[in-house]
C-alpha positions in Angstrom: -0.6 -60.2 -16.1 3.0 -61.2 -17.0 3.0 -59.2 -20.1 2.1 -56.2 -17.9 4.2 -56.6 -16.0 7.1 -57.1 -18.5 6.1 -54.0 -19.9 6.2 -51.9 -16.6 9.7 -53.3 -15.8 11.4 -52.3 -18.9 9.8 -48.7 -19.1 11.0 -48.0 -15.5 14.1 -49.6 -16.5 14.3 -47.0 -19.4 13.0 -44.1 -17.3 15.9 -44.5 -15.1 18.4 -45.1 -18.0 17.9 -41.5 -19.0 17.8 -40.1 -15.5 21.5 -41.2 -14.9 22.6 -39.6 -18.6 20.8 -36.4 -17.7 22.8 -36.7 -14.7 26.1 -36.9 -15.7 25.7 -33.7 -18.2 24.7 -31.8 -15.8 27.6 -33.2 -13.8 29.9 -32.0 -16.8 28.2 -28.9 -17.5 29.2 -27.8 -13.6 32.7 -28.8 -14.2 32.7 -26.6 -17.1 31.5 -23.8 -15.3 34.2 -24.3 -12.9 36.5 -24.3 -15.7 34.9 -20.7 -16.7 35.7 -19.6 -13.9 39.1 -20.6 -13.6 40.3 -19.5 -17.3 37.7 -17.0 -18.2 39.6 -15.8 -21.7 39.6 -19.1 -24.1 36.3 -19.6 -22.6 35.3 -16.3 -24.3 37.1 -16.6 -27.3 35.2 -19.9 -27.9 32.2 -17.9 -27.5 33.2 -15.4 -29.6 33.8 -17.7 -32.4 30.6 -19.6 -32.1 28.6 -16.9 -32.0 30.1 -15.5 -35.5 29.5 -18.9 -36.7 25.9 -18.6 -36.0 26.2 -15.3 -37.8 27.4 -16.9 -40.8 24.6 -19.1 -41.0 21.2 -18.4 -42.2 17.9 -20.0 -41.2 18.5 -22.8 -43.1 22.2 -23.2 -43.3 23.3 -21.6 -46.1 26.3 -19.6 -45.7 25.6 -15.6 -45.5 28.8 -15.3 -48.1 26.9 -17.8 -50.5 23.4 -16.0 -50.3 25.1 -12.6 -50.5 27.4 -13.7 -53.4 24.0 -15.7 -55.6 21.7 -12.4 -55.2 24.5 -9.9 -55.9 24.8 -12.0 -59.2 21.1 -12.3 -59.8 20.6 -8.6 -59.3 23.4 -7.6 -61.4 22.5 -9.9 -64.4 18.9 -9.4 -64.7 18.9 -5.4 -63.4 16.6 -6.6 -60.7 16.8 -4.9 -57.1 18.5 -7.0 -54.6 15.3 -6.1 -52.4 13.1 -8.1 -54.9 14.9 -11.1 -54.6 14.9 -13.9 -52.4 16.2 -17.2 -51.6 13.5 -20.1 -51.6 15.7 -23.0 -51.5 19.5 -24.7 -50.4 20.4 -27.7 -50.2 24.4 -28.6 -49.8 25.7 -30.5 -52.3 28.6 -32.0 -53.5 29.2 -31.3 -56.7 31.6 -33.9 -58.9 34.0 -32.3 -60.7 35.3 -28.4 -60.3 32.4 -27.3 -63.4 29.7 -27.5 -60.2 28.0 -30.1 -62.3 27.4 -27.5 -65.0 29.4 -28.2 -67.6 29.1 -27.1 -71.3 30.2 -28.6 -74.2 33.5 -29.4 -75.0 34.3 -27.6 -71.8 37.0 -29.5 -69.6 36.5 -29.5 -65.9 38.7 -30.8 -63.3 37.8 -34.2 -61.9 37.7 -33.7 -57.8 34.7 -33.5 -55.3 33.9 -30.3 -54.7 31.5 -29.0 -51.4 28.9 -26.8 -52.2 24.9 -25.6 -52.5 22.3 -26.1 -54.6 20.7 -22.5 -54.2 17.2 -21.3 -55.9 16.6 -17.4 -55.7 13.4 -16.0 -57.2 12.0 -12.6 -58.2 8.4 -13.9 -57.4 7.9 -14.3 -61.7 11.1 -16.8 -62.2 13.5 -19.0 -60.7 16.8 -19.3 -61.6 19.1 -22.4 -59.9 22.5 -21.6 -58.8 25.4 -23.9 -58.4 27.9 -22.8 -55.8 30.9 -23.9 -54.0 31.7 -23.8 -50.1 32.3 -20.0 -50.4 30.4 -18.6 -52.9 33.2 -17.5 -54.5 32.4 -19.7 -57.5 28.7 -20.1 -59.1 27.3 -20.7 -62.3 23.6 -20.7 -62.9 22.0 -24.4 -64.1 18.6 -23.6 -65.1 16.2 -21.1 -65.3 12.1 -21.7 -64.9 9.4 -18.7 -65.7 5.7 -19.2 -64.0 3.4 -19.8 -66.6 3.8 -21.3 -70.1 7.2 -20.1 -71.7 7.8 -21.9 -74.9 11.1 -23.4 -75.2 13.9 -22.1 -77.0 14.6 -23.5 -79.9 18.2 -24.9 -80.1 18.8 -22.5 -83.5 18.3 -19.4 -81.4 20.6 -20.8 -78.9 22.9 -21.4 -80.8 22.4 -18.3 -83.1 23.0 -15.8 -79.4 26.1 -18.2 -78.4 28.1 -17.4 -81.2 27.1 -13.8 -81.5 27.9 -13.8 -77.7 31.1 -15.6 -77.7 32.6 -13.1 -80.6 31.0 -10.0 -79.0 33.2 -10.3 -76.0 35.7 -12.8 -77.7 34.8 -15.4 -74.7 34.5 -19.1 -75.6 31.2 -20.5 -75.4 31.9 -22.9 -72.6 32.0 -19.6 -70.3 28.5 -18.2 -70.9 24.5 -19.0 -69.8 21.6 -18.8 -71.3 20.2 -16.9 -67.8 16.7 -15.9 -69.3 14.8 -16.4 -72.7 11.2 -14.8 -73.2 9.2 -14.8 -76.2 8.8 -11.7 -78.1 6.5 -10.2 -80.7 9.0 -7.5 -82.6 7.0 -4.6 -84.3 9.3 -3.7 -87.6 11.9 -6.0 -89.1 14.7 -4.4 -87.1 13.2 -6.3 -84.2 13.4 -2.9 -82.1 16.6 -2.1 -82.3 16.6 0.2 -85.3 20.0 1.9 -86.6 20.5 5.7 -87.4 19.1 6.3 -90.6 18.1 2.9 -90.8 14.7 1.9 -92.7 12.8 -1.0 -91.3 10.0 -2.9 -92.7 6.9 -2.9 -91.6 5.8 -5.8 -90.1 4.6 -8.2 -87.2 8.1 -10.7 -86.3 7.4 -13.2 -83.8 10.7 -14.1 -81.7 13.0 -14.0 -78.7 14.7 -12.0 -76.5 17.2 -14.0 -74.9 20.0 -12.8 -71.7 23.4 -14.4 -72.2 25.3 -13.8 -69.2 29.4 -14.5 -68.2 31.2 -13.5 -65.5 30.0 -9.4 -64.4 28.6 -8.6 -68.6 25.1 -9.6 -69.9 24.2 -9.4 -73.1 20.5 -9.0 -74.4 19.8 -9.9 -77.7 16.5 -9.9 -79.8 16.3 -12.3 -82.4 13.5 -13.7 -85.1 12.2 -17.2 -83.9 14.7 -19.2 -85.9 17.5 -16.8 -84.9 19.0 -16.0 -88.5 18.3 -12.4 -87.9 19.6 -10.8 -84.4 20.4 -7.6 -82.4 22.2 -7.0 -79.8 20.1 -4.6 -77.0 23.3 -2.6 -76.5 21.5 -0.3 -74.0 20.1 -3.0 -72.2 23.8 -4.5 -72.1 26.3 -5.0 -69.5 29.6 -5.3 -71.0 33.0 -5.3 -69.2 35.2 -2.1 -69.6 38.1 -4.2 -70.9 40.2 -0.8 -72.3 38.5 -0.9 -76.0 34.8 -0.8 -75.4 33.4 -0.3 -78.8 31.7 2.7 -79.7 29.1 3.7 -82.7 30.5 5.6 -84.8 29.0 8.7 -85.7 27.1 9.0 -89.3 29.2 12.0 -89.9 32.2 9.7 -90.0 31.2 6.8 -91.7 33.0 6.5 -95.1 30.7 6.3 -98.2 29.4 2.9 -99.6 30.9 0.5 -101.8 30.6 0.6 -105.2 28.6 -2.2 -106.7 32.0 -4.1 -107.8 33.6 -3.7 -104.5 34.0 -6.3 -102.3 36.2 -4.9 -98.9 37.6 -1.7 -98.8 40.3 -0.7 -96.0 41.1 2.9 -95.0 44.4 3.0 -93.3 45.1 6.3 -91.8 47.7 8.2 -89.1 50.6 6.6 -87.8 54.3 8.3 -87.9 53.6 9.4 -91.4 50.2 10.7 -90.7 49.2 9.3 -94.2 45.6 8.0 -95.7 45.4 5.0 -98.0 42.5 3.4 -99.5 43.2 -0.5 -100.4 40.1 -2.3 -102.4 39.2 -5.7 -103.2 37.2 -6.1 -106.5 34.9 -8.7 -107.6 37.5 -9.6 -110.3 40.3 -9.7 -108.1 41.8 -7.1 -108.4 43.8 -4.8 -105.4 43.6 -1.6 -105.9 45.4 1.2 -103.4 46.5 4.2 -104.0 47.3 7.4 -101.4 44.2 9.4 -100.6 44.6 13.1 -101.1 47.5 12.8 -103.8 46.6 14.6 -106.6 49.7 13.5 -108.8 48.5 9.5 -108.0 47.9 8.5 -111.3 49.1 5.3 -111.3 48.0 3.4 -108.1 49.3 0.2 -107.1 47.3 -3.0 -108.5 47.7 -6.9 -107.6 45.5 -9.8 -108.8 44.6 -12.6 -106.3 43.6 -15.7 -107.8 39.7 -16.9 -108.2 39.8 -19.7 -105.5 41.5 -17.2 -103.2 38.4 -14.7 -104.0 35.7 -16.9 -103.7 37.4 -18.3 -100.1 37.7 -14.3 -99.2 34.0 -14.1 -99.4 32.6 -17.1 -98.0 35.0 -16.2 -94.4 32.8 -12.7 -94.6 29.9 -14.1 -95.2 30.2 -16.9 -92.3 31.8 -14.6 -89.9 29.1 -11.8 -89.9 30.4 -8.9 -89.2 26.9 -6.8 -89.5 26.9 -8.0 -85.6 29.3 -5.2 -85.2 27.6 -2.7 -87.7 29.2 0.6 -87.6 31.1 -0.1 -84.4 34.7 1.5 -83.7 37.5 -0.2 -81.1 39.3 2.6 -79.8 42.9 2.6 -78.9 44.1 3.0 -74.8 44.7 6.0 -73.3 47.5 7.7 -73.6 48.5 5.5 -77.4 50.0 7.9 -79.5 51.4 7.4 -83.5 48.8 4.4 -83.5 47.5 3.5 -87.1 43.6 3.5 -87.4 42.1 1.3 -89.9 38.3 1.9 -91.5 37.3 -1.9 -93.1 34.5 -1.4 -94.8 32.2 -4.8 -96.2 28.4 -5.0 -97.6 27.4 -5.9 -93.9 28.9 -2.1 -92.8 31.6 -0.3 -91.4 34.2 -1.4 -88.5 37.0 0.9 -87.0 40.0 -0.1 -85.0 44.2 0.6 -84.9 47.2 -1.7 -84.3 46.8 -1.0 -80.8 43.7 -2.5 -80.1 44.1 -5.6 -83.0 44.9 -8.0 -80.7 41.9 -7.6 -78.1 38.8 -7.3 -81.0 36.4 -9.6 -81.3 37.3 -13.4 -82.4 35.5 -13.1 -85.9 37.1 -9.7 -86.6 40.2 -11.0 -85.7 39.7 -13.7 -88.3 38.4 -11.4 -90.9 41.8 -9.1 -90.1 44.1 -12.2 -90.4 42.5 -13.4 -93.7 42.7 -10.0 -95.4 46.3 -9.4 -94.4 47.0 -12.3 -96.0 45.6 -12.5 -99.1 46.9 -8.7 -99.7 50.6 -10.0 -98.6 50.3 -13.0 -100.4 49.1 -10.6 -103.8 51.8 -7.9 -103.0 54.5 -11.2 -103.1 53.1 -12.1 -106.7 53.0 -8.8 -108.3 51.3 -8.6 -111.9 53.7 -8.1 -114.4 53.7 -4.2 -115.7 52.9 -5.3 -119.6 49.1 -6.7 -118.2 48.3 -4.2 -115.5 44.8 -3.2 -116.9 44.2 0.3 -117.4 41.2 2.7 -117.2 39.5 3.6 -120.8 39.6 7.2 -121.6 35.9 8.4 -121.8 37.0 9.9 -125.0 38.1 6.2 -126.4 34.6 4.5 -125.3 32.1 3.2 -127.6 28.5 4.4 -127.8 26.1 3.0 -125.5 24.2 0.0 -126.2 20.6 0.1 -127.6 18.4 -1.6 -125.4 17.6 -4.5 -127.5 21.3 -6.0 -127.9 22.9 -8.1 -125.1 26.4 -7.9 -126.3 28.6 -6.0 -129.0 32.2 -6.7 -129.8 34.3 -4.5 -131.8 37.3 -6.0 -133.5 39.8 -4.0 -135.3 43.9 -4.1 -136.1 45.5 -7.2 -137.5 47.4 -7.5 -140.6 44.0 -6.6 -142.4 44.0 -2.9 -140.1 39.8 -3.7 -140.4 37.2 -3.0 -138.0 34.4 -5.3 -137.4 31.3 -4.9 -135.1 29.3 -8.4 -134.1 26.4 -8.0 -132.3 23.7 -10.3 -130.6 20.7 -9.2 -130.2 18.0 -10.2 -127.6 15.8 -11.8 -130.2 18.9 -13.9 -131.0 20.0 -12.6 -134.2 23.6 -12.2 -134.6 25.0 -9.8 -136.6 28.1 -8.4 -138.0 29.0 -6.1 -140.6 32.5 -4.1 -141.0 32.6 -0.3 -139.9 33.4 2.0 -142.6 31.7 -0.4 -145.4 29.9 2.4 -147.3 27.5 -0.5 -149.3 27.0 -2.3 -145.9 27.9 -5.5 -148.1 29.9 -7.5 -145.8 27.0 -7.7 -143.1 26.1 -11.1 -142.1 22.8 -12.3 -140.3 22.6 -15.6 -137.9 19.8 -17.1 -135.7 21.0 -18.1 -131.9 19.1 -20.6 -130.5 16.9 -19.1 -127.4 18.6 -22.0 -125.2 21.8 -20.8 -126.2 21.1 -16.9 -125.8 19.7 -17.8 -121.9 23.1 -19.8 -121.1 25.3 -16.5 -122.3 23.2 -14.0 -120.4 23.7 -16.5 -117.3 27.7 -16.4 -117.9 27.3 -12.9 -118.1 25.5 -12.7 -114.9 27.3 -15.2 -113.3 31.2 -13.7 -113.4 29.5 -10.5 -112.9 30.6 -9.0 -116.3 28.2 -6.4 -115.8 29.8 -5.2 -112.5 33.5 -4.6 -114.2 35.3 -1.5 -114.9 36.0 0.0 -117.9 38.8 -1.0 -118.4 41.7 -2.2 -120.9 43.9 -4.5 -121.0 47.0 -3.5 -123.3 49.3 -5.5 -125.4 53.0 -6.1 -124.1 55.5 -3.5 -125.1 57.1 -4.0 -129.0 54.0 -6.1 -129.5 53.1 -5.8 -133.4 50.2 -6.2 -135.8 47.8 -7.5 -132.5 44.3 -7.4 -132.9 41.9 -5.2 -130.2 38.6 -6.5 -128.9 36.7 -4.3 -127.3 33.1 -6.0 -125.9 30.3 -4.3 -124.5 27.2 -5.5 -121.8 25.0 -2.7 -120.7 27.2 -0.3 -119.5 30.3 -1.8 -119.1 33.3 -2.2 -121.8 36.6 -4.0 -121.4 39.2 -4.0 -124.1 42.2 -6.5 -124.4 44.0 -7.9 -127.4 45.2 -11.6 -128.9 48.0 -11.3 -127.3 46.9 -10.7 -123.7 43.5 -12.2 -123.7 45.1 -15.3 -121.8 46.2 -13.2 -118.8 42.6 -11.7 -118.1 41.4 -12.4 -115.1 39.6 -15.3 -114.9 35.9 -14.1 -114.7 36.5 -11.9 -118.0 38.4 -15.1 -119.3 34.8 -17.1 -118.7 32.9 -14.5 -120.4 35.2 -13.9 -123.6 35.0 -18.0 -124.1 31.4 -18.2 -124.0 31.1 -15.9 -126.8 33.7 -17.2 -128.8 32.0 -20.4 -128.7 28.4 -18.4 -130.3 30.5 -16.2 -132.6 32.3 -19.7 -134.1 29.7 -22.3 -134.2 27.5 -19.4 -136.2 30.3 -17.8 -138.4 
């Protein structure tokens, strides 16, 4: 009975607790209304202001700016209607450091709290997760989840669309998204995205197609499931107008192809002079340039560059891929007059662009600009001297062809002696020589090279690209006497030099003449 009672006492106690709070606001809520009624205009303006404050907000909170600001995004990287989207989750956040907790590598954010959402939209397939700040003003996306079983993308591809990314729109990494990745099953080796005039094998390629988004561009690439081979979906694109969108180039216009010993070509052309020069890199090399249309240019320009300087030349082509901007052209500005347009030309294709638009291209073509520049300004400071310039062959001075059987012929003639000898090795490894003009053919002389031997020759051959050479002489200095010529022969190319010069060949040509002076001695 006590404890009844106990319990009756302190819930009428509590029921009239609450009656005397109720009380009192409704004692302040008149006041207020007196207050209306005495200064009706801040009383409106309060109104005012809380009613657009309820505007702002959503159903659940989230700021009308921030909702508006993640669709518009969402639409605008992934092409989708803004009606087909749809927010299915916020929650605030506070986010740790100015990156909105989505920070890439090597990317420095500022360390300071800053107020935000956590905001999930979906198309009803995917959801992508959005980072925000109060405003909306700054997002970036954090993930991105597909219904159903989406394999993962391997970290090779990732990496592989980065860096094409990053040096398609010459952004750093740190400022672009992975924002969708699908798997893909390609129909022809040029994963869909086929060139004019471009071939493409026939065949099944399992792989990606992989969205990289920044700030207002997307990029949609296609790759092969390792991501060594990729294509940029240029239709599919979004890219920035920045003032030198690229354009293709037509066929029409594209120069012709490199010759087999060509490694980079540039076409420079216009400018104050209006003039057209063709510079050229050889595999030897060699510069070559000379003034396009000049009949009376017999005697174009040449500088050597040294081996290691070569070799670096070609690795920075081959690691900064410029087949990612095949047949592309970087116009200049409006209204640029007297610019200077230059045609670069590599096995991986064609690129266009003028000293007006240099400083703006891509990062890798920037690098590939820089290092060519250089190596021909470092050639043009070290000029060869005039007594070794090499020198085409006259057709009418070549020797006959080869028969197919031999793998090498030198001809050696002048000297004190004034005779001519030919020495031949032959793919059976016989090695002969006999002396032209010998009427009883008794001075010939037969050798056996061993089959190890004749395999290591044919691999110098192959390897310093003899076989890829000019024709091509190198003469004796001038008032040089009583010098004896060589002139050597592989399959259809022939170089000439003397005694005198033969230590100022380039250095491939220098390889190949040693290796068969080694043969012709340890047999002779």
């Amino acid at each position: 009975m006590k404890t009844i009672l106990k319990i009756y006492l302190t819930t009428n106690q509590a029921r009239i607790f609450t009656a005397l709070i109720l009380t009192g606001f409704l004692s302040i809520g008149s006041n207020f209304t007196l207050m209306k009624n005495a200064t009706a205009t801040p009383a409106n303006l309060m109104a005012e202001s809380t009613n657009e404050f309820i505007k702002e907000m959503t159903t659940n909170n989230l700021p009308r700016r921030v909702e508006a600001a993640v669709l518009r995004d969402a639409s605008k990287r992934w092409q989708i209607s803004i009606e087909d989207l749809q927010i299915v989750e916020s929650t605030p956040r506070t986010w740790n450091n100015g990156c909105l907790g989505v920070s890439q590598p090597g990317e420095i954010c500022t360390q300071a709290l800053v107020p935000g959402w956590k905001v999930v939209v979906s198309d009803g397939k995917q959801k992508w997760v959005y980072h925000t700040n109060s405003n909306g003003r700054l997002l970036r996306i954090a993930s991105t989840h597909s219904k159903g079983k989406e394999g993962k993308l391997p970290s090779s591809v990732e990496n592989a669309v980065f860096q094409a990314a990053s040096r398609r729109l010459n952004l750093p990494i740190s400022q672009l998204n992975i924002v969708q990745a699908k798997q893909r099953t390609w129909n022809n080796g040029c994963l869909n995205l086929a060139r004019p005039d471009e071939g493409c094998t026939q065949a099944i390629i399992n792989g990606w197609k992989v969205v990289v988004g920044a700030v207002d561009q997307t990029l949609v690439y296609h790759t092969d499931a390792s991501g060594s081979a990729l294509r940029l979906n240029e239709k599919k694109s979004e890219i920035a107008d920045n003032g030198i969108t690229p354009v293709t180039i037509p066929t029409s216009e594209l120069p012709p192809p490199l010759d087999r010993n060509v490694i980079f070509r540039q076409i420079s052309s216009g400018g104050l002079f209006a003039r057209t020069y063709e510079t050229v890199l050889l595999n030897d090399g060699r510069i070559i340039r000379y003034e396009k249309g000049k009949e009376n240019d017999l005697e174009p320009q040449v500088w050597q560059v040294s081996s290691e300087q070569l070799k670096e030349f070609q690795k920075l082509l081959e690691k900064q891929k410029l087949s990612e901007l095949r047949n592309l052209s970087y116009p200049a500005t409006q209204g640029s007059a007297d610019y200077i347009t230059y045609t670069i030309t590599t096995s991986d294709g064609t690129i266009q662009y003028n000293d007006v638009s240099q400083n703006n291209l891509p990062e890798n073509l920037q690098t590939v600009v820089k290092a060519w520049n250089d190596i021909r300004s470092d050639a043009i400071a070290n000029p060869i001297p005039d007594e070794i310039k090499p020198l085409p062959i006259p057709l009418s001075e070549l020797p006959p062809q080869l028969d197919r059987n031999v793998v090498f012929r030198q001809i050696k003639s002048g000297g004190f002696i004034g005779k001519t000898y030919e020495t031949i090795l032959l793919n059976d490894g016989r090695l002969m020589q006999y002396r032209i003009g010998d009427a009883n053919d008794s001075e010939r002389r037969v050798w056996r090279v061993s089959q190890q031997k004749l395999r290591e020759f044919q691999q110098v051959l192959k390897d310093h690209r003899f076989n890829e050479s000019e024709n091509l002489s190198y003469p004796a200095p001038n008032g040089s006497a009583d010098y004896i010529t060589y002139t050597v022969t592989s399959d259809y190319t022939t170089i000439r030099y003397n005694d005198i010069s033969q230590n100022n060949l380039p250095k491939n040509l220098q390889a190949v003449v040693n290796a068969w002076n080694q043969i012709r001695k340890s047999y002779q």
